[in-house]
Structure formats: structure tokens, C-alpha cells
C-alpha positions as CSV (number, residue, x, y, z in Angstrom):
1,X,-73.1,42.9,32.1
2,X,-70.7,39.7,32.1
3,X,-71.7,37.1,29.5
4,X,-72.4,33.9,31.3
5,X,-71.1,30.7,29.8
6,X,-72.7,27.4,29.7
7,X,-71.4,24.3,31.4
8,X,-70.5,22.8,27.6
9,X,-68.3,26.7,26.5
10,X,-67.1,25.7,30.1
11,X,-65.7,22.4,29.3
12,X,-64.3,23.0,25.9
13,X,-62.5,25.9,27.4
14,X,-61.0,23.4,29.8
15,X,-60.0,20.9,27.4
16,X,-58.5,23.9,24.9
17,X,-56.5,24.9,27.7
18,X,-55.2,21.3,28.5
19,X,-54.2,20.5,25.0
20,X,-52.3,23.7,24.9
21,X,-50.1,22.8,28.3
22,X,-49.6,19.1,27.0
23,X,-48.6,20.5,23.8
24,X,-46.1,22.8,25.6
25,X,-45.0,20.1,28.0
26,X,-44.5,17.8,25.0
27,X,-42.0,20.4,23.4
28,X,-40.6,20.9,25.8
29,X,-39.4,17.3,27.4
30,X,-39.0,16.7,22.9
31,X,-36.2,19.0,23.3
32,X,-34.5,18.4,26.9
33,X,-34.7,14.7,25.2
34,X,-32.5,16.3,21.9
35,X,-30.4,18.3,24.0
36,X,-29.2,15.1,26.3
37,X,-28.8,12.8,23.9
38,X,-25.2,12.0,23.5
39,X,-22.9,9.5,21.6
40,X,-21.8,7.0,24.1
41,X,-18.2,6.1,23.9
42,X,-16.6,3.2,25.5
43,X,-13.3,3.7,27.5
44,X,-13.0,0.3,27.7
45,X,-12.7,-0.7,24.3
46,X,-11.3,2.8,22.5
47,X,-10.5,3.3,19.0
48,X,-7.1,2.3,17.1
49,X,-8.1,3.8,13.7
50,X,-8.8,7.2,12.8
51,X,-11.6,7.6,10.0
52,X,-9.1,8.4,7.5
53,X,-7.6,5.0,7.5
54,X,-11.4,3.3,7.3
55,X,-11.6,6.0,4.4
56,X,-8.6,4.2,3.1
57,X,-10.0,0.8,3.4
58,X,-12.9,1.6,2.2
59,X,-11.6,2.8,-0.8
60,X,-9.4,-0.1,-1.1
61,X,-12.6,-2.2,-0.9
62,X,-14.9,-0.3,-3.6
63,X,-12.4,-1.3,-5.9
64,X,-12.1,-4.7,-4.8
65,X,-16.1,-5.4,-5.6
66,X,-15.7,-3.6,-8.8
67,X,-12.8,-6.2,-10.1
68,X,-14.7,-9.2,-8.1
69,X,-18.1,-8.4,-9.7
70,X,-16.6,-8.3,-13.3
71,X,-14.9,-11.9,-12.2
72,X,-18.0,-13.5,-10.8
73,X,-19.9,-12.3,-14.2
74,X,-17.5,-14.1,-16.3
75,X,-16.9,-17.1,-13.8
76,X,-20.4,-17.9,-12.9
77,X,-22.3,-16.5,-16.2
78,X,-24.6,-14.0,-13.9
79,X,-25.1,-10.8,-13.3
80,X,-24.1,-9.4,-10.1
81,X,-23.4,-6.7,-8.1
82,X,-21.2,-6.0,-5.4
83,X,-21.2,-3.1,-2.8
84,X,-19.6,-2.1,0.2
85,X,-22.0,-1.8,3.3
86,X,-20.0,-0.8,6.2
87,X,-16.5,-0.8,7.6
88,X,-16.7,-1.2,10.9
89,X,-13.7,-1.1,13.9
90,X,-14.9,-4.4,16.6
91,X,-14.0,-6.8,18.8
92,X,-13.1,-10.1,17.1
93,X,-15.7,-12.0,19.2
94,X,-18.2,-10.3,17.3
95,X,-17.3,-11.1,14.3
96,X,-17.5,-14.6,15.7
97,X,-20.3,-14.6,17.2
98,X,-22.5,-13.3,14.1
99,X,-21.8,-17.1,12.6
100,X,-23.7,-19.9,12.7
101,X,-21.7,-23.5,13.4
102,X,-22.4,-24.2,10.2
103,X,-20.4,-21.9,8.6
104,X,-17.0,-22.6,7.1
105,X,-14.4,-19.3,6.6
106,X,-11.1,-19.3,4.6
107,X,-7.8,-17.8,6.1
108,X,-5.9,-15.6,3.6
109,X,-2.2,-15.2,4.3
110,X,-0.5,-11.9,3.8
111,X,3.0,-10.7,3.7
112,X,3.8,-7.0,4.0
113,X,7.0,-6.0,2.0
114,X,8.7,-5.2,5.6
115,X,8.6,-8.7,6.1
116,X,6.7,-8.7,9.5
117,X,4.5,-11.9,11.0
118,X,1.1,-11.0,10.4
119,X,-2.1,-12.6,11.0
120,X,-4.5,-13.9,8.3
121,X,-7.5,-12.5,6.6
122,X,-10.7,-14.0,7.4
123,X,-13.2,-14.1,4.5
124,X,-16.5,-15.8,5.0
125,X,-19.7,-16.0,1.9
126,X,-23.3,-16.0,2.7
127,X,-24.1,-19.9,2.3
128,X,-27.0,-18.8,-0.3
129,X,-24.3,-16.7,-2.4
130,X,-21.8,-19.6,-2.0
131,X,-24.0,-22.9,-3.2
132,X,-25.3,-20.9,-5.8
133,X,-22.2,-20.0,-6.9
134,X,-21.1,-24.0,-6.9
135,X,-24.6,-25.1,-8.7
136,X,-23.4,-22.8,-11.1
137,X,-20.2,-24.4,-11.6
138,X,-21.3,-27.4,-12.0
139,X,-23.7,-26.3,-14.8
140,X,-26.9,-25.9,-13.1
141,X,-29.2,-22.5,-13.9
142,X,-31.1,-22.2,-11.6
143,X,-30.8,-19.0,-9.5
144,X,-32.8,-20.0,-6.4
145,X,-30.9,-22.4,-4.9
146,X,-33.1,-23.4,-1.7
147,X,-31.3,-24.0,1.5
148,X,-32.2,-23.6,5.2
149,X,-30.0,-23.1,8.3
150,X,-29.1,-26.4,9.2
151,X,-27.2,-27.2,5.7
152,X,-23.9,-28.3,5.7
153,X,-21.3,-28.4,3.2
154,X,-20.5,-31.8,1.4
155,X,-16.9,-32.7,0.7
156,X,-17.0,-31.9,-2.9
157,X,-18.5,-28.8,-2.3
158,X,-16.4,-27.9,-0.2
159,X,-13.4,-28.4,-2.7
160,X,-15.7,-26.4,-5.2
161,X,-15.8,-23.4,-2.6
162,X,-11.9,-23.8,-2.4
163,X,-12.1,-23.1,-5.7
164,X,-14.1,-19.8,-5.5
165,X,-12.3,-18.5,-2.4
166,X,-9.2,-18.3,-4.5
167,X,-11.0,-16.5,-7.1
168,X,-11.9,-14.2,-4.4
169,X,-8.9,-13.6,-3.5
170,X,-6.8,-12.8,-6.6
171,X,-8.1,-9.0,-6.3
172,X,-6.4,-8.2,-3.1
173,X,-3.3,-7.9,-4.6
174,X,-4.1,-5.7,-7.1
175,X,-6.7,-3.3,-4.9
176,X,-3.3,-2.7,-2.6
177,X,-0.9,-2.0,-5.3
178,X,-1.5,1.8,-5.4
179,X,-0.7,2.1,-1.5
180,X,1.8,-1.0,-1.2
181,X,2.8,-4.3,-2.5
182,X,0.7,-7.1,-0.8
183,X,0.8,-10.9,-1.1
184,X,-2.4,-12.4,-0.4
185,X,-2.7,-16.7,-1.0
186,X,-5.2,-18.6,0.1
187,X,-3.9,-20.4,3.1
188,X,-7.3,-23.0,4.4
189,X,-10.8,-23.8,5.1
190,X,-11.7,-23.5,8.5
191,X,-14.5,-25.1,9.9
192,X,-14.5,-24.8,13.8
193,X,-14.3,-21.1,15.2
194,X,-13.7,-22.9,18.3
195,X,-10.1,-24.2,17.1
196,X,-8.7,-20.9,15.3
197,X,-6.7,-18.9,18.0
198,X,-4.7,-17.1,15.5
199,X,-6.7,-13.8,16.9
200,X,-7.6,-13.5,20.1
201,X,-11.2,-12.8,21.5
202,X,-10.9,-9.3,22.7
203,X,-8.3,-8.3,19.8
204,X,-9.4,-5.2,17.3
205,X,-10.4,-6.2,14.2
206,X,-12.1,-4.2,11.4
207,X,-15.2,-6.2,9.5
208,X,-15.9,-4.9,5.9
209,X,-19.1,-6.2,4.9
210,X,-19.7,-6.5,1.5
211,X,-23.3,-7.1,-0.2
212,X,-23.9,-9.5,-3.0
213,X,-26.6,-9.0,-5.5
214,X,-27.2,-11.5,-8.2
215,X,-30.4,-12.7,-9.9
216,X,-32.9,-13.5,-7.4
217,X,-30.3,-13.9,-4.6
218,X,-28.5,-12.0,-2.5
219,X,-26.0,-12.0,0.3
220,X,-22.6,-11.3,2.0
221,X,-18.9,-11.3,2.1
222,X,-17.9,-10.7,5.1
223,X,-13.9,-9.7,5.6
224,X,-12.4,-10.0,9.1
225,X,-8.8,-7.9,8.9
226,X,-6.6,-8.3,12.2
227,X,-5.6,-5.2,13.8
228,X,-2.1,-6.5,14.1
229,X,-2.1,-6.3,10.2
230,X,-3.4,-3.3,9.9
231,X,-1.2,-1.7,11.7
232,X,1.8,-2.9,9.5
233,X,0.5,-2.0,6.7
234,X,-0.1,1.6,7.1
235,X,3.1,1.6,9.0
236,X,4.8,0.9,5.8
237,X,2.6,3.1,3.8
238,X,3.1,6.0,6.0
239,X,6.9,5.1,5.9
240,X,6.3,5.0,1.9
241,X,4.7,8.4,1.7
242,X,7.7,9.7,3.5
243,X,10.0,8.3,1.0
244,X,8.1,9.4,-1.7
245,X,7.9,12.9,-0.6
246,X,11.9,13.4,0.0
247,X,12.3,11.7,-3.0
248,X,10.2,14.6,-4.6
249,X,12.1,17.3,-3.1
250,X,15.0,15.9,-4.4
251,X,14.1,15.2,-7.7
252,X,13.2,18.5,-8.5
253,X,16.3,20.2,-7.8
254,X,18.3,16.8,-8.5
255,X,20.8,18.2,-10.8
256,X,22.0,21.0,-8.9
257,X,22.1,18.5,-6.0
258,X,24.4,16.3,-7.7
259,X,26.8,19.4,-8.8
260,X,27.1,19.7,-5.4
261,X,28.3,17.1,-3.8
262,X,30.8,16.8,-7.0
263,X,32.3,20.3,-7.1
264,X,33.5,19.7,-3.4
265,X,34.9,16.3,-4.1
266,X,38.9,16.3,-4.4
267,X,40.2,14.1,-7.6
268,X,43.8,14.0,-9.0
269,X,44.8,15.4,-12.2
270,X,47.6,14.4,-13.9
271,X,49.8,14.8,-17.2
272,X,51.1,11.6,-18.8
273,X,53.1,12.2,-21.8
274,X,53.6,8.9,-22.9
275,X,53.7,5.2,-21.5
276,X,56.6,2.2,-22.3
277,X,57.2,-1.1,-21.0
278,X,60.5,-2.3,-19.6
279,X,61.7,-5.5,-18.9
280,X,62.7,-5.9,-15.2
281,X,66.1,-6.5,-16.0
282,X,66.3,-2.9,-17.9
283,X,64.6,-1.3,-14.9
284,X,67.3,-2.9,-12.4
285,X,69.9,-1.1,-14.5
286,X,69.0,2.2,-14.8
287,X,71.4,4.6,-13.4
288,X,71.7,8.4,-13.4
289,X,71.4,10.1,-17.3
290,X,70.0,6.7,-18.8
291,X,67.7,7.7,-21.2
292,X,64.2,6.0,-22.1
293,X,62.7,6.4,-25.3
294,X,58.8,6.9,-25.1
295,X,58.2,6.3,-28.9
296,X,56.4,9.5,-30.0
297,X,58.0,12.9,-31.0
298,X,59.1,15.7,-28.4
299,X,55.9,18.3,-29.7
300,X,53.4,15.1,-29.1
301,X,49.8,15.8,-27.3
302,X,49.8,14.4,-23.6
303,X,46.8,13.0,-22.2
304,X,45.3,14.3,-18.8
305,X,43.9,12.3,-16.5
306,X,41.6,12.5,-14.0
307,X,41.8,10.0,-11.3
308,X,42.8,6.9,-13.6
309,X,40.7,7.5,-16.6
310,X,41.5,9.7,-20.0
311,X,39.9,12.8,-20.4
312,X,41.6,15.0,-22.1
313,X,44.5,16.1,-24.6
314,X,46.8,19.1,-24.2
315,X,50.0,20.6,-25.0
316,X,52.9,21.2,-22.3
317,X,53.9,24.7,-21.6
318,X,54.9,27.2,-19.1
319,X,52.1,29.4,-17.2
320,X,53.3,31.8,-14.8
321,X,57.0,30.3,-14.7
322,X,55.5,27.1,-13.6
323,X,55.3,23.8,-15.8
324,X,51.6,23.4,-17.2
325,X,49.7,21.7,-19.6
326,X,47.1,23.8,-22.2
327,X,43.5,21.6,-22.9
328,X,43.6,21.1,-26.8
329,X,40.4,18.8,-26.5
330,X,37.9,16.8,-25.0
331,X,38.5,12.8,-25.5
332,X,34.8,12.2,-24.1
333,X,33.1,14.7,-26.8
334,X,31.0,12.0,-28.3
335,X,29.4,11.2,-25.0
336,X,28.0,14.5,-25.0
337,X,29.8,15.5,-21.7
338,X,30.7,14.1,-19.1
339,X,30.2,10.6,-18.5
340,X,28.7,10.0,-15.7
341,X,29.5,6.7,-14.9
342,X,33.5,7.5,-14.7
343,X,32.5,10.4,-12.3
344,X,31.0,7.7,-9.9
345,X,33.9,5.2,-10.3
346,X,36.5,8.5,-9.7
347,X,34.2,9.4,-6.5
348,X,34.2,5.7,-5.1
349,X,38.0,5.9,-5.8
350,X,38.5,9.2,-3.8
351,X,36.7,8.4,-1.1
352,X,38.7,4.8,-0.7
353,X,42.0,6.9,-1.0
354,X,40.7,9.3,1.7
């Protein structure tokens, strides 16, 4: 005989059964959800650098807080610490619009060794990191510096931040050394976003943010780097690593290179027995069977010379019927030999001839 359940087994079979089907319909959508979800990518605004060269900079900037965190210990007689948050590809407009209308930025000039225009640098501080940093200066201790959003910068301070900002940027010139030689100088203060056109509001820019830890304060260093410049530089890099790399190849096998190009190189060779000087009137003269005297005996050494330059002695002779001249010795034996020098002025002269 079938058991027969009470209304109560009734309902908590029910609700078992309910539970169950939500918990199934709840996996279910959980995992149509993970399998949708994509990375959303604008067409409108696509990317100009790979993540290699934001590896690069990157890179460039760890080292840049590690020299400016040593500088701001021994500057501002604090402890701090300095550490890259993100570098980030953007429009310049947001880099813009992230600052209040209080805050002042300073334009860093740079010059690429191809010589190229470039745009400047935009470097701004966290106000809280920046009037600490000038109480400091001025002597005060006191690591909690109070401000609020509406302060503004006095004219004395803002010589003081001058000050700092060029402090700031004396490591950019040695962070780049390893991957080029760049010239960064503090250029000015700006105060007025409004008024900088230098970059324009839809242009790529890539914002390293930088945070600043020091004793009970903490903040930013935000660096805005035009695209335009960006682009130069690892143009010249990449044209560097070129260089570098066929310079390489050639240095390893530089010596057979060199032997050559030299070995098919055409030079004249000569025998000069002796050398005298005659007046013009004597050479006028001369007629058919005048004899010169040379001033050194018949059996004499002659020299050889190749191109216009001494290199050898020798004795005169016959060699197959034919006139020649036997090597007795080098005259270039103390320079180990040969010079290398005369073979480049004998080159420059054969080519010229030719």
C-alpha cells in the first residue's frame, strides 16, 4: 500500500524541488553571463602602441621613481616611496579633464637626437605631495600639511614648485640613456588648461601615473607624453637597434672584412733608386748621354714604394729576363705591420686617381 504524505512532507518536497530548478537556472544564466562577456574595443579611437612599447615605458619609468625617490629623500629630508601605477594609452582630453582649475602643470621640452619638433611633456604633482614638499623647503616638519580643494598656489610658492619640478626632471635624461639620448629642460608653469593647444583634444597621449608615498601623505605624479613624441622616439630607437645589430655582424668578422675590400684595391708600386735636385737651369740643358750623379754607390738598396709612401728596401736584379727588384726588408717593422693609417691615405689616393 502507497505511503500517504502529509500536507507539510507535501510542501517541503515542493520547496526542495524549487530550490533545485533556481539553483540550476542560476548556473546556468552564471555561465551564458561568462560565456558573453567580451572586451569591448573601440573602432573609433584604436590603439597606436603595442604592449611592448608600454613595457618599454614602463620600464623606463620604474627606474625613473627609483632615482627620484632617492632625490626627494635627500632634498626634502623624508622618506618616500615612489611606484608606478599604470601606464595607460588615452585621449588627451582625459588627461584634462581629471584636473581641477586649480591645478598648475609644468611643460618639459624634449629634443630627440634626429632633431624632429616635438611636443612637450606634461608633468603635474598631487597639490598635497607638492605643498608638502615646499613647507619642507622652507624648513617646516610637519608632514600633514592640511589643504582643501579650493587652494591655490601663492607666487612664492609657485617659484618654490619651479624649483622642484626641475628636480623632477633631471632623471629623464638619464632613465632614456640606455635606449637613446634625450634632452629634457624644464620649459614653464602652466596655469590654464584652457590656453595650452600644444596637443590637441582628441590626440593620443599615454598617462603614466606615478604614486607618491611619504610620511603620512600620499599622492600622484601624473606624466602626460604626446603621441607625436612617442612616435619619434622609438622611431629612432628602432632605427638604433638596426644600426647596432649590423654593426655586430660586422664586427665580428671585421678583420676579414677589411682584407677584403683591400686585397681588391689596385695601388702602384714602384722602385726609386735614389732622388737629386737640379736647378732649372741644369734640367733645361740636359741632352742625350748627360749623366746625373745620384750620390750613393751603384750596389745601393732602393726603396719601394707603394703609392707615395716608403715601405720597403730591396736590391735590383733580373727575374725571368725582366728587370726586378728582390725585398731585403721591411722599413715599417717597428709598427708591427702594417700601418694602417698609410693604407687608408693609399686607398683615398687610388680611388681619387680612378
Amino acid at each position: 500500500m502507497a505511503e500517504v504524505l502529509s500536507q507539510s512532507q507535501i510542501d517541503a518536497l515542493l520547496g526542495a524541488l524549487k530550490e533545485s530548478s533556481s539553483d540550476e537556472g542560476g548556473k546556468k544564466v552564471e555561465a551564458q553571463t561568462r560565456e558573453k562577456t567580451y572586451r569591448k574595443y573601440d573602432f573609433y579611437s584604436p590603439k597606436k602602441f603595442t604592449k611592448e612599447k608600454l613595457k618599454i615605458l614602463k620600464g623606463v619609468y620604474e627606474n625613473y621613481s627609483r632615482i627620484t625617490s632617492s632625490q626627494i629623500n635627500s632634498l626634502f629630508r623624508v622618506n618616500s616611496e615612489l611606484t608606478v601605477l599604470s601606464v595607460e594609452e588615452q585621449r588627451y582630453y582625459e588627461f584634462s579633464n581629471a584636473l581641477s582649475d586649480n591645478d598648475i602643470f609644468t611643460l618639459v621640452s624634449c629634443q630627440t637626437p634626429d632633431g624632429s619638433k616635438n611636443p612637450p611633456i606634461l608633468m603635474h604633482i598631487s597639490q598635497i605631495i607638492a605643498v608638502n614638499m615646499i613647507d619642507r623647503m622652507l624648513g617646516g616638519t610637519e608632514s600633514d600639511t592640511a589643504i582643501d580643494a579650493s587652494y591655490q598656489y601663492t607666487q612664492i610658492e609657485k617659484l618654490l614648485y619651479q624649483r622642484i619640478m626641475e628636480y623632477l626632471i633631471m632623471p629623464i635624461k638619464d632613465v632614456w640613456s640606455g635606449y637613446m639620448r634625450l634632452e629634457a629642460k624644464f620649459d614653464r608653469i602652466e596655469e590654464n588648461l584652457g590656453l595650452f593647444q600644444d596637443i590637441g583634444v582628441d590626440e593620443i597621449v599615454v598617462i603614466v601615473m606615478i604614486a607618491v608615498d611619504m610620511v603620512e601623505v600620499s599622492g600622484n605624479i601624473s606624466i602626460c607624453i604626446p603621441g607625436r613624441l612617442l612616435a619619434n622616439i622609438y622611431d629612432v630607437i628602432e632605427k638604433k637597434r638596426h644600426v647596432d645589430t649590423a654593426y655586430d655582424i660586422i664586427e665580428q668578422n671585421h678583420k676579414d672584412e677589411i682584407m677584403d675590400n683591400i686585397e681588391q684595391t689596385m695601388l702602384e708600386v714602384k722602385a726609386e733608386i735614389s732622388g737629386v735636385k737640379l736647378t732649372l737651369d741644369d734640367i733645361y740643358n740636359l741632352h742625350v748621354g748627360d749623366v746625373i750623379d745620384l750620390n750613393c754607390p751603384k750596389d745601393s738598396d732602393v726603396s719601394v714604394l707603394v703609392g707615395s709612401k716608403k715601405w720597403f728596401t730591396g736590391q735590383v736584379g733580373v727575374y725571368n729576363k725582366n728587370v726586378a727588384v728582390k725585398i731585403q726588408s721591411k722599413l715599417n717593422e717597428l709598427n708591427n705591420g702594417m700601418d694602417l693609417k698609410l693604407v687608408q691615405e693609399e686607398l683615398s689616393n687610388a680611388q681619387e686617381s680612378t
